[in-house]
C-alpha positions in Angstrom: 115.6 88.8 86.2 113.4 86.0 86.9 115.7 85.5 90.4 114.0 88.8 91.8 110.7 88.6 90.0 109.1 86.5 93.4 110.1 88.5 96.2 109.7 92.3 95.1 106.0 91.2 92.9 104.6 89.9 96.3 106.1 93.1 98.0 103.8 95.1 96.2 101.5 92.6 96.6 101.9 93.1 100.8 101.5 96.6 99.8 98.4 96.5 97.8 96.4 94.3 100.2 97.1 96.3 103.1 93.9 97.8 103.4 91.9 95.2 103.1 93.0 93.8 106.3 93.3 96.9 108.0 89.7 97.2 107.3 88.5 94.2 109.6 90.3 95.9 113.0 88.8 99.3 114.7 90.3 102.5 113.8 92.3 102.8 116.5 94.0 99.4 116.7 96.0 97.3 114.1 95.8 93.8 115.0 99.0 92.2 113.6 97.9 88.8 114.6 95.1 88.7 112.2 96.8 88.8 109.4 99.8 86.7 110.3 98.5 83.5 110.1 100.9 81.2 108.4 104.2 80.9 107.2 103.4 82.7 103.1 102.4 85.6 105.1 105.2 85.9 106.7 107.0 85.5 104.1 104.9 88.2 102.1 105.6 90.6 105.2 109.2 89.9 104.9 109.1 90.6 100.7 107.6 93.9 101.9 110.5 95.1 104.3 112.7 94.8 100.8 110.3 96.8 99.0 111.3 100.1 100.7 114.8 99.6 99.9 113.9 100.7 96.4 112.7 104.3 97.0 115.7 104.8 98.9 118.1 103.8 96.6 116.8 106.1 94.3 116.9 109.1 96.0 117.9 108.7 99.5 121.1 107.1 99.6 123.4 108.4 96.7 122.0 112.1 97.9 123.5 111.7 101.3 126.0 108.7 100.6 127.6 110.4 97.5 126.9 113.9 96.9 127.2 115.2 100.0 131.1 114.2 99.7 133.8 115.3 97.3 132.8 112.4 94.4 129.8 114.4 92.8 127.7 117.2 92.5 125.3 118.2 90.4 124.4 120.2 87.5 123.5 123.6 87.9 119.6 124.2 86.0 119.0 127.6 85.5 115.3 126.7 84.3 114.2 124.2 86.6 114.6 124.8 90.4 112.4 122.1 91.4 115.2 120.3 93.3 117.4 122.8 94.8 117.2 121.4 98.4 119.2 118.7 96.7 121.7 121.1 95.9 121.8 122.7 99.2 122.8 118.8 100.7 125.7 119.1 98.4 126.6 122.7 99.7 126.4 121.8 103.6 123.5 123.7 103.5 120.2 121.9 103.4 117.6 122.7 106.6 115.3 120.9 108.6 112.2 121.1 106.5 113.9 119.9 103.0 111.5 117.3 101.5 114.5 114.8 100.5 115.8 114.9 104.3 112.3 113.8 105.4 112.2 111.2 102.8 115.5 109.8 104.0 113.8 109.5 107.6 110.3 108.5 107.1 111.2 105.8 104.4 114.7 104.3 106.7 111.3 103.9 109.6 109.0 102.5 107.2 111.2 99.7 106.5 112.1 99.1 110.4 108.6 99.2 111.3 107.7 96.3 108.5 110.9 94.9 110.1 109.4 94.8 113.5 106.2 93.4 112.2 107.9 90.2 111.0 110.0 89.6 114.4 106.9 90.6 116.3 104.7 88.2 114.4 107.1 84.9 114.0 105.9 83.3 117.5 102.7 83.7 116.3 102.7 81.2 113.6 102.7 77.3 114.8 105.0 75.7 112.0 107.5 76.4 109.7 109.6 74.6 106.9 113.0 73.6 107.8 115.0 76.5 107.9 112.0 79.1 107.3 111.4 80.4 110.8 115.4 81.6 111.2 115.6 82.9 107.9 112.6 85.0 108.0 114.2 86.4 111.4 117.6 87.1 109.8 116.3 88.9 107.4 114.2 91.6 109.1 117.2 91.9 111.8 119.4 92.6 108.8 116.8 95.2 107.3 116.0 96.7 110.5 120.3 96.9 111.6 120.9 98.4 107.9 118.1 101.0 108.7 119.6 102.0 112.1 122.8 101.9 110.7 122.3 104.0 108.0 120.6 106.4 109.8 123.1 106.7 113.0 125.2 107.8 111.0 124.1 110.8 109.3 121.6 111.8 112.2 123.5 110.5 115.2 121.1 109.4 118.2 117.6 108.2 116.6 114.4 106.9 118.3 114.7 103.0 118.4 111.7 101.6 117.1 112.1 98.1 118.3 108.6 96.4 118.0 105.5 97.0 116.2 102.9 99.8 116.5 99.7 98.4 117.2 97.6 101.9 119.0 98.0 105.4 118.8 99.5 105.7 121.7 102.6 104.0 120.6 103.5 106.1 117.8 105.5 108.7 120.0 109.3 107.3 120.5 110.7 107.4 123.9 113.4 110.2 122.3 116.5 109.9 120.9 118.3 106.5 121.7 122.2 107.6 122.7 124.4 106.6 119.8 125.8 103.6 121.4 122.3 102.3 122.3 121.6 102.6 118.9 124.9 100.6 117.3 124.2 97.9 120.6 120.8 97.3 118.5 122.3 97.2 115.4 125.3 94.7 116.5 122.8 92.6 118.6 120.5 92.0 115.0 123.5 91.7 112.7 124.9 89.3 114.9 121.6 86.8 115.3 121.6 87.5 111.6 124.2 86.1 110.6 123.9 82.8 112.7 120.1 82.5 111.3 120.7 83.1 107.7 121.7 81.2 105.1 124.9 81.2 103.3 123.3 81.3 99.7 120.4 81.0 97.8 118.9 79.6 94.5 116.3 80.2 91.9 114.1 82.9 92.7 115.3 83.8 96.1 119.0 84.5 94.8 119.2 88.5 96.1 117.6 88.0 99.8 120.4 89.1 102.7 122.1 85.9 103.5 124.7 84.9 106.4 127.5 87.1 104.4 125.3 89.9 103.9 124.9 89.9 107.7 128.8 89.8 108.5 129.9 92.2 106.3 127.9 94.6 107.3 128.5 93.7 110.8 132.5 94.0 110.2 131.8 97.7 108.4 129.6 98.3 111.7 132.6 97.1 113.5 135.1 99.4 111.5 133.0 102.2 111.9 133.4 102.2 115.6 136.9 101.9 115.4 136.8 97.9 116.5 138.8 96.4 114.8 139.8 93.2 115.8 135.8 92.4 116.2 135.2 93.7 112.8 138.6 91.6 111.5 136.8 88.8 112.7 133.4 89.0 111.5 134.9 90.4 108.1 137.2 87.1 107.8 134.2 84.7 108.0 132.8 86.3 104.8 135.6 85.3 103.2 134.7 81.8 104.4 131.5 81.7 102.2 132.6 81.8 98.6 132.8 85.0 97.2 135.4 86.4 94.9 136.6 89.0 92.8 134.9 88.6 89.1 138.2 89.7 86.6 136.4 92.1 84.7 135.3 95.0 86.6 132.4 96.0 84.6 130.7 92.8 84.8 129.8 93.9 88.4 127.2 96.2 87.2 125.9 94.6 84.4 122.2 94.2 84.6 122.8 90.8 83.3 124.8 89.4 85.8 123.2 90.6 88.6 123.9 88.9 92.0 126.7 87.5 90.5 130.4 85.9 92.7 131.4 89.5 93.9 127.8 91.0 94.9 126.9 90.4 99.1 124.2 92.7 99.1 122.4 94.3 95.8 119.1 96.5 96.1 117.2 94.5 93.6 115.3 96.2 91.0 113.4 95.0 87.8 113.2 97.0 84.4 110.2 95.1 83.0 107.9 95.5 86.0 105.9 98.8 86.9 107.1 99.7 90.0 110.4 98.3 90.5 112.3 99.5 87.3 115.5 101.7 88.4 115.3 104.9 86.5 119.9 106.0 87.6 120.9 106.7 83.7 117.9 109.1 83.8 119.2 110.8 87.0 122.4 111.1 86.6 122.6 112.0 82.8 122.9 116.0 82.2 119.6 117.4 82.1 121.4 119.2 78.6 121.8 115.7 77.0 119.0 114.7 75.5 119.2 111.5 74.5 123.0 111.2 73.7 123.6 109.9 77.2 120.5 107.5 77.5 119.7 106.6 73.6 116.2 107.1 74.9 114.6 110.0 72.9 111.6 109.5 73.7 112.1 110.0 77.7 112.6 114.0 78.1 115.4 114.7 80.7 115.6 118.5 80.5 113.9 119.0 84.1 115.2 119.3 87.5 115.2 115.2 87.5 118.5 114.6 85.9 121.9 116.2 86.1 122.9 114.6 90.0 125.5 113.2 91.0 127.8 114.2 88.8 131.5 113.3 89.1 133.6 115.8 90.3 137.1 117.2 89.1 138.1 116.0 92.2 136.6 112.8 92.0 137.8 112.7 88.0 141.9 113.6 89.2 141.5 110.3 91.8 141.8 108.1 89.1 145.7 106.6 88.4 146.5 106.9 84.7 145.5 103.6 83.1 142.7 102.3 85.5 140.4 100.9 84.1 137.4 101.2 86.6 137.2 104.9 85.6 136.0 104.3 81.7 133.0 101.6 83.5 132.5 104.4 86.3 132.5 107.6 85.0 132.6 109.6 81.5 133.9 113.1 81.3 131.7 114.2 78.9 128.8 113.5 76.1 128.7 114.2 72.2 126.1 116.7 71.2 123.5 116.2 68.2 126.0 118.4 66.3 129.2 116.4 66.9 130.5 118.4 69.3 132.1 117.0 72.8 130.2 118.3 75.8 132.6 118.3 78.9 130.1 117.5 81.8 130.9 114.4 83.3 127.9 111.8 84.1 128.5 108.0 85.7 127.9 105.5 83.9 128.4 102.9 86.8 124.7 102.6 86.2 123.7 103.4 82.1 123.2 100.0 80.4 120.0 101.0 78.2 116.9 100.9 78.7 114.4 98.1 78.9 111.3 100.1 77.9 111.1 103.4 77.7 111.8 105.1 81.2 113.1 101.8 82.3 116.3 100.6 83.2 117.5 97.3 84.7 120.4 98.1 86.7 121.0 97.3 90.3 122.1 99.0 93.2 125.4 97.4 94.9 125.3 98.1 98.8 127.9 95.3 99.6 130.7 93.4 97.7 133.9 91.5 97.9 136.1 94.3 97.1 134.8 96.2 99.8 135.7 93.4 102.0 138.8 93.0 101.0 139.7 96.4 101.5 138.1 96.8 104.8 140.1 93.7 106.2 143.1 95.2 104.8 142.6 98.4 107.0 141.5 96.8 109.8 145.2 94.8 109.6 146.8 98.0 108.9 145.8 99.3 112.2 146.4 96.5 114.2 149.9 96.5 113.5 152.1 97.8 110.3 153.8 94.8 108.3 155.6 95.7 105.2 154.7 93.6 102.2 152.1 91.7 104.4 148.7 90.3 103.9 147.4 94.1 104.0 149.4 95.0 101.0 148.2 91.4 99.3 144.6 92.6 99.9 145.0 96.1 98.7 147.0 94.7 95.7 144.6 92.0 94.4 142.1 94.9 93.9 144.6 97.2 91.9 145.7 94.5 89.9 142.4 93.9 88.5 141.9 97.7 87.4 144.8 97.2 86.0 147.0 99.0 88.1 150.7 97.8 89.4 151.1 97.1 93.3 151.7 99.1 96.1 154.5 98.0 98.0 156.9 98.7 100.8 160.7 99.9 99.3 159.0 100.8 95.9 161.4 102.5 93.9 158.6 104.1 92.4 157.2 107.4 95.0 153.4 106.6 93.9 154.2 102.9 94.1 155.8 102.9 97.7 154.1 102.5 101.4 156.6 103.1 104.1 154.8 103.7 107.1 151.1 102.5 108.5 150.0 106.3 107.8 151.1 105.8 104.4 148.8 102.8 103.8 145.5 104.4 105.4 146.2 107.0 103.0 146.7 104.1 100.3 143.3 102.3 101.1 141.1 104.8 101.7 142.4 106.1 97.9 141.7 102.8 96.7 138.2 102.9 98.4 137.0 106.4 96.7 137.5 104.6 93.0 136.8 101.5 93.7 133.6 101.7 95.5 133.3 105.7 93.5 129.5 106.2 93.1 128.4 103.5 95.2 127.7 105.6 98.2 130.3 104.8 100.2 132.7 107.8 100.2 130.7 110.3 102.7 130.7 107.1 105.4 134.1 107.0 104.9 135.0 110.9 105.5 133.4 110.8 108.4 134.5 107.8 110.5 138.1 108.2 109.2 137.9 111.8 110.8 139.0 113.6 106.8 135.0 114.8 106.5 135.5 117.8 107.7 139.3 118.8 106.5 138.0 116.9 102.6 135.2 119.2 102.3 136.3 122.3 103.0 139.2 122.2 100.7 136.8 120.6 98.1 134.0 123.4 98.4 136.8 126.1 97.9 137.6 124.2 95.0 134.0 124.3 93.6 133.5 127.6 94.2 136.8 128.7 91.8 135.5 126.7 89.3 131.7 127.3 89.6 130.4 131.0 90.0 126.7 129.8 91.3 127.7 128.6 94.2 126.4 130.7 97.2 129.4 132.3 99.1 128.3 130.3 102.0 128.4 126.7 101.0 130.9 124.5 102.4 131.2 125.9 105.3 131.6 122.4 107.2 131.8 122.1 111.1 131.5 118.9 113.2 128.3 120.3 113.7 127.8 120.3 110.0 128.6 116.0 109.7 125.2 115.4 111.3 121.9 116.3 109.0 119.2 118.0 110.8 116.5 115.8 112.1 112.9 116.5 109.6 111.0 119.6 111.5 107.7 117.5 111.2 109.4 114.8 113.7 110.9 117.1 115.9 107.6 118.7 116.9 104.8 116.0 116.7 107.8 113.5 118.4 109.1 115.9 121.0 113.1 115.3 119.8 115.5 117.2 120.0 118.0 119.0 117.1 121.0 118.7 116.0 122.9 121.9 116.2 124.1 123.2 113.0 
């Protein structure tokens, strides 16, 4: 814990003492240069781009990374409707004004504007320590490419933001960026990234983005775009930097071995400290399970905020008899006070007590190992198709540690066999849903694999057999339907224009 303590306390720190300084500049201007004096402010301005991670990976990014595929829904509360625009993401039929669709927006710009205040404000400072100047720059290009990067692809086009707001006048965008304007920004960041920052860290700073951070998210960049020899490449040089698989899967998530040999990129989060506890075994518990799911009794969770992202049949039938990622990842039901077995699924990816009461510990993973591996093993796969090759290697070393047996060409086994290079994108991108499952990478892969649409629209007529509160026009999913509508606020005080839908 004490690894994160430093750079999230003097976030909130940035945060606190905002307006003091915003106090000594007239109303209309915001004079960046008087605060950025030396190279701790900086540095506290930099702690503060990280900070807004945390909101985001509460609510933002498993709403629209994970329920809005075919891994989870949610919990239907007959009580409590406080959060049905939450539902209507999972249903394909949330609108313009949803709250959670601003949040998504507003917070993703909050953290490229702090971004742009650190990379606006670096020349102004006349020394750093060895090293200081380029790290500091890596990191807000890496914050500011994983803002754009998330955000291109569930809006499409966005306004690029690309330097600091000093005046009124400058809060209006130019309009929406084309999308390959905005993935030229986010290569062009993640590429000076990873040449500025460092390959690891120690002591307190261990959890900042490093160099690996900044090519593996370049490479998924990459795959997303269908490159894939440049995404091969910039993929292969993480491997370079001394990551590996840990053997036992659960160890990933445990709150006390955060950061650990497989994690690239975790949004940090502290159980102890006001303000940056994570709260995900509260969320994603039943709202029917009182404490049986938590051991927390004295935190109530009978509301509209828990019951999400719950694991779906579909999601629960991915899972090959015997692996053991599913008994770490998911649970397919609780014990009541009475004894009796409840059968709605919750994940437990994320449910390792709590701290203090409200409180958890836990992490976020955005990046790790596994994920690379797989990624270079698709990006191989579509190069060429080689039977038994380093593709099937790749794909293999991440069964083997869930326990499973290998994949391979001339199996004699139908599950167990690969013959063709359609075969083994079907093979990967299996592996991918319950490996990475409730990590928010499953709607990101629907999409730029072209199965979104096809996926979730046999998926939704499999909800609504099973679930009779669905409305009869949920999952009704277009190509239209893959991009989220931009928040009605922006589109009339910024003059953009919609998506269709």
């Amino acid at each position: 814990m004490k690894r994160v303590r430093y750079f999230l306390v003097i976030s909130i720190c940035l945060c606190s003492c905002g307006k003091s300084f915003l106090d000594l500049n007239p109303e209309t201007s915001i004079n960046g240069a008087a605060f950025y004096k030396s190279e701790g402010e900086i540095e506290q301005a930099v702690n503060g781009a990280y900070n807004i991670l945390q909101p985001l990976g509460t609510e933002s990014y498993w709403i629209f990374g994970e329920m809005r595929s075919d891994n989870t829904a949610f919990q239907y509360n007959t009580a409590d409707r406080g959060h049905e625009q939450w539902e209507f993401v999972d249903e394909f039929l949330v609108g313009a004004t949803a709250e959670c669709i601003t949040n998504f927006w507003k917070n993703s710009y909050v953290g490229i504007s702090r971004a742009n205040d650190v990379l606006d404000n670096i020349p102004n400072i006349k020394s750093f320590s060895s090293g200081k100047q380029d790290q500091y720059t890596g990191e807000a290009e890496f914050l500011r490419a994983f803002h754009y990067f998330n955000l291109v692809r569930q809006f499409g086009g966005v306004p690029l933001r690309e330097h600091s707001v000093v005046a009124p006048g400058g809060a209006l965008s130019k309009g929406r960026a084309s999308v390959d304007e905005v993935y030229a920004r986010i290569i062009a960041d993640l590429t000076d990234a990873a040449a500025k920052l460092p390959a690891a860290y120690t002591g307190a700073a261990i959890g900042r983005a490093t160099s690996g951070a900044a090519y593996t998210l370049l490479g998924k960049v990459y795959l997303t775009r269908h490159q894939y020899s440049e995404a091969l490449a910039a993929l292969k040089k993480a491997t370079t930097l001394g990551y590996s698989l840990v053997p036992n899967y659960a160890d990933i998530f445990e709150p006390g071995k955060k950061n650990g040999p497989e994690s690239i990129f975790e949004i940090q989060y502290l159980g102890a400290q006001t303000g940056l506890f994570s709260t995900f075994m509260y969320i994603f518990a039943p709202y029917t399970s009182g404490s049986a799911v938590t051991g927390d009794s004295k935190t109530s969770i009978n509301g509209s905020g828990s019951g999400w992202n719950i694991p779906t049949a579909d999601m629960i039938s991915a899972y090959e008899p015997g692996d053991k990622r599913k008994d770490v990842s998911m649970a397919e039901g609780y014990k009541a006070a009475n004894g009796a077995f409840v059968a709605i699924p919750y994940v437990k990816k994320y449910n390792h007590g709590y701290t203090e009461v409200g409180r958890t510990n836990d992490n976020f993973p955005v990046l790790r190992y596994a994920d690379v591996l797989l990624m270079i093993a698709e990006c191989l796969n579509e190069q060429a198709f080689v039977p038994n090759g380093e593709a099937f290697d790749l794909l293999n070393q991440v069964r083997q540690r869930a326990g499973l047996p290998g994949k391979t060409a001339g199996n004699p086994d139908p599950a167990l066999n690969i013959a063709s290079q359609e075969d083994f994108r079907k093979a990967v991108y299996h592996e991918r849903q319950v490996e990475l499952a409730f990590e928010n990478h499953r709607w990101y892969d629907l999409v730029r694999t072209g199965k979104a649409v096809e996926t979730m629209n046999a998926h939704g007529l499999r909800e609504k057999q099973q679930k009779n509160y669905i409305p009869g026009n949920a999952y009704q999913v277009t190509t239209n339907r893959l991009l989220l509508p931009i928040p009605q606020t922006d589109i009339n005080l910024d003059n953009l224009t919609q998506n269709p839908q």
